[in-house]
N, C-alpha and C positions, 0 to 999 in steps of 0.2 A: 484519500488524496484530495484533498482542499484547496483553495485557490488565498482562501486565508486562513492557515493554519494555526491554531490558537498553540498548539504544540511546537512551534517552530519560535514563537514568540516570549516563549517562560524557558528554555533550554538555556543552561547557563552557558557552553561549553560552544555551539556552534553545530551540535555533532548530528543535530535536525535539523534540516534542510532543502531544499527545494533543486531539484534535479531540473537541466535543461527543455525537458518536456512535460513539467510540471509537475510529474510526482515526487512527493514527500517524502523523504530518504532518510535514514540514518546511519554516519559516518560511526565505524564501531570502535575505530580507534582512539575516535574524539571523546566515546560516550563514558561520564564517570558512571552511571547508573542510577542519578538521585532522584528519577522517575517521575519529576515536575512535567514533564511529558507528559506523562501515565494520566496525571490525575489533571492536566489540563484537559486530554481528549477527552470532550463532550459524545464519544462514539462508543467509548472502553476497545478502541483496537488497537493497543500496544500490549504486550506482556514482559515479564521479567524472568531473564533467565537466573532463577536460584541454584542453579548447580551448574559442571562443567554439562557440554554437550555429550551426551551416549549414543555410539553409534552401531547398532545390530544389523547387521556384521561390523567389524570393526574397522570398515573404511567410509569414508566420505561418499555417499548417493547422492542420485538425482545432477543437478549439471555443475560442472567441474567449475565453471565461473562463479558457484553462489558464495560468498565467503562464511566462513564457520562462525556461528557469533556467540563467543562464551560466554562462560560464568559473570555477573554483573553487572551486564549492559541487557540494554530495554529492546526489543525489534516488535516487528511491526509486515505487515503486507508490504511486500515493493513491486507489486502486480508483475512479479518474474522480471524486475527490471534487466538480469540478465538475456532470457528469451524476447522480453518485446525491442529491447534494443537490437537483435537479429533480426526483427520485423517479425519472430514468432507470437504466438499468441499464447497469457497465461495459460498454468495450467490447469487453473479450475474452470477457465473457458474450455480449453481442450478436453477436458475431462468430463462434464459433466455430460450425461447422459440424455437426458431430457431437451439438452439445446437454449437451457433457459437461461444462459449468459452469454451477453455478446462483448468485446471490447472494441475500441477504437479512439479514431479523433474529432472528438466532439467541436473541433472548432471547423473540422471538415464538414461543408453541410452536402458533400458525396457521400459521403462514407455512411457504413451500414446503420454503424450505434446511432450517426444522427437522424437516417433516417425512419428508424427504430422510436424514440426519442420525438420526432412530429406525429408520426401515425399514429402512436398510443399515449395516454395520459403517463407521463413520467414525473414522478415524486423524487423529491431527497429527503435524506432523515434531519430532523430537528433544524430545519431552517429557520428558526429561529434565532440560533446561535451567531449566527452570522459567517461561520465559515466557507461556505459556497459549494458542500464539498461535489465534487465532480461522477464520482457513483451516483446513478441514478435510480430506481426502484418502480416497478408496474403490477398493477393490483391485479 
Protein backbone atom coordinates (compact mmCIF):
# COMPACT_ATOMS: atom_id res chain seq x y z
CA UNK A 1 0.00 0.00 0.00
CA UNK A 2 1.85 3.04 -1.34
CA UNK A 3 1.21 6.53 -1.16
CA UNK A 4 2.43 6.62 -4.93
CA UNK A 5 1.57 3.68 -6.45
CA UNK A 6 3.34 3.05 -9.72
CA UNK A 7 0.48 0.25 -10.07
CA UNK A 8 -2.39 2.71 -10.05
CA UNK A 9 -0.67 4.84 -12.63
CA UNK A 10 -0.09 2.06 -15.79
CA UNK A 11 -3.92 0.51 -14.98
CA UNK A 12 -5.65 1.22 -18.07
CA UNK A 13 -9.21 0.64 -16.82
CA UNK A 14 -9.39 2.61 -13.49
CA UNK A 15 -9.90 -0.71 -11.65
CA UNK A 16 -6.50 0.23 -9.25
CA UNK A 17 -7.08 2.51 -7.02
CA UNK A 18 -6.69 4.28 -3.89
CA UNK A 19 -9.28 3.80 -1.15
CA UNK A 20 -10.37 6.73 1.31
CA UNK A 21 -7.84 5.60 3.85
CA UNK A 22 -5.09 5.16 1.54
CA UNK A 23 -4.99 1.82 0.74
CA UNK A 24 -4.62 0.50 -2.76
CA UNK A 25 -7.65 -1.37 -3.93
CA UNK A 26 -8.70 -3.18 -6.85
CA UNK A 27 -12.19 -2.74 -8.24
CA UNK A 28 -12.84 -6.46 -9.67
CA UNK A 29 -15.34 -5.44 -11.86
CA UNK A 30 -13.47 -2.74 -13.56
CA UNK A 31 -10.29 -5.25 -13.91
CA UNK A 32 -9.88 -6.59 -17.78
CA UNK A 33 -6.76 -8.68 -16.24
CA UNK A 34 -3.97 -7.37 -18.62
CA UNK A 35 -1.60 -7.37 -15.56
CA UNK A 36 0.21 -3.98 -16.35
CA UNK A 37 -0.29 -3.91 -12.63
CA UNK A 38 1.48 -7.09 -12.07
CA UNK A 39 4.56 -6.10 -13.85
CA UNK A 40 4.46 -2.32 -12.70
CA UNK A 41 4.66 -3.44 -8.92
CA UNK A 42 8.25 -3.05 -8.00
CA UNK A 43 7.08 -5.39 -4.74
CA UNK A 44 5.78 -8.66 -6.95
CA UNK A 45 2.43 -8.33 -4.63
CA UNK A 46 -0.27 -8.86 -6.99
CA UNK A 47 -1.19 -12.37 -8.56
CA UNK A 48 -3.42 -13.73 -11.26
CA UNK A 49 -6.06 -15.56 -11.01
CA UNK A 50 -5.82 -18.41 -13.89
CA UNK A 51 -8.62 -20.41 -13.02
CA UNK A 52 -12.23 -20.00 -11.69
CA UNK A 53 -11.97 -19.73 -7.62
CA UNK A 54 -12.27 -23.60 -5.76
CA UNK A 55 -13.83 -23.64 -2.69
CA UNK A 56 -13.32 -26.79 -0.20
CA UNK A 57 -16.11 -27.16 1.06
CA UNK A 58 -17.98 -25.74 -1.57
CA UNK A 59 -19.16 -22.59 0.10
CA UNK A 60 -17.67 -19.20 0.58
CA UNK A 61 -15.23 -18.79 4.04
CA UNK A 62 -13.77 -16.70 6.00
CA UNK A 63 -15.90 -12.97 6.12
CA UNK A 64 -19.15 -12.80 4.26
CA UNK A 65 -18.17 -9.18 2.97
CA UNK A 66 -14.77 -10.31 1.06
CA UNK A 67 -15.98 -10.38 -2.59
CA UNK A 68 -15.14 -13.65 -4.76
CA UNK A 69 -12.50 -12.57 -7.22
CA UNK A 70 -12.51 -14.91 -10.35
CA UNK A 71 -11.09 -16.27 -13.12
CA UNK A 72 -8.95 -13.19 -15.06
CA UNK A 73 -8.59 -10.45 -12.89
CA UNK A 74 -5.30 -9.71 -10.88
CA UNK A 75 -5.72 -9.10 -6.71
CA UNK A 76 -3.63 -8.23 -4.33
CA UNK A 77 -3.48 -7.74 -0.22
CA UNK A 78 -6.35 -5.22 0.86
CA UNK A 79 -5.08 -5.45 4.51
CA UNK A 80 -8.72 -7.16 5.33
CA UNK A 81 -10.12 -3.84 3.89
CA UNK A 82 -13.40 -5.44 4.88
CA UNK A 83 -12.32 -6.12 8.80
CA UNK A 84 -10.19 -2.79 9.23
CA UNK A 85 -13.05 -0.88 8.10
CA UNK A 86 -15.09 -2.50 11.36
CA UNK A 87 -12.03 -1.02 13.17
CA UNK A 88 -10.89 -4.82 13.31
CA UNK A 89 -7.46 -5.78 12.75
CA UNK A 90 -6.01 -7.84 9.59
CA UNK A 91 -5.91 -11.15 9.92
CA UNK A 92 -2.26 -11.85 9.77
CA UNK A 93 -2.12 -9.22 12.55
CA UNK A 94 -4.49 -11.18 14.48
CA UNK A 95 -3.11 -14.26 13.60
CA UNK A 96 0.29 -14.31 13.93
CA UNK A 97 1.65 -16.00 16.72
CA UNK A 98 4.76 -14.32 17.66
CA UNK A 99 3.08 -10.69 17.82
CA UNK A 100 5.60 -9.65 15.20
CA UNK A 101 2.93 -7.44 13.18
CA UNK A 102 1.42 -4.51 14.35
CA UNK A 103 -1.21 -2.44 12.06
CA UNK A 104 -2.53 1.05 12.38
CA UNK A 105 -2.40 4.89 11.54
CA UNK A 106 0.72 5.86 10.83
CA UNK A 107 -0.36 9.50 10.50
CA UNK A 108 -1.55 9.08 14.16
CA UNK A 109 1.66 9.73 16.05
CA UNK A 110 -0.67 8.17 19.35
CA UNK A 111 -1.16 5.20 18.00
CA UNK A 112 0.85 2.04 18.58
CA UNK A 113 2.36 1.42 14.81
CA UNK A 114 3.75 4.95 15.24
CA UNK A 115 4.91 4.48 18.18
CA UNK A 116 6.49 1.31 17.18
CA UNK A 117 7.96 2.99 14.26
CA UNK A 118 10.05 6.00 16.45
CA UNK A 119 11.30 3.42 19.05
CA UNK A 120 12.81 1.07 16.63
CA UNK A 121 14.76 1.67 13.28
CA UNK A 122 11.94 1.15 10.78
CA UNK A 123 12.93 0.38 7.04
CA UNK A 124 10.78 0.02 3.68
CA UNK A 125 11.64 -2.02 0.76
CA UNK A 126 13.13 -0.50 -2.32
CA UNK A 127 12.95 3.08 -1.57
CA UNK A 128 14.31 3.71 -4.12
CA UNK A 129 11.48 3.42 -6.48
CA UNK A 130 9.79 6.23 -5.20
CA UNK A 131 6.60 4.70 -4.20
CA UNK A 132 6.45 5.63 -0.49
CA UNK A 133 5.10 2.42 0.35
CA UNK A 134 3.50 2.57 3.95
CA UNK A 135 4.58 -1.13 5.31
CA UNK A 136 7.20 -0.68 7.32
CA UNK A 137 9.91 -3.50 8.20
CA UNK A 138 12.54 -3.88 11.51
CA UNK A 139 15.69 -5.82 11.62
Amino acid sequence: HCENPACLRVCPTGATYKDDKGRVEIDYEKCIGCRMCMAACPYNARVFNWNEPVRDPDFNYGDKDVPVRGKGVVEKCSLCKERTDRGDEPMCVRCCLSKARTFGDLDDPDSEISRVVRDRKAGVLLEEQGTRPQVRYFN
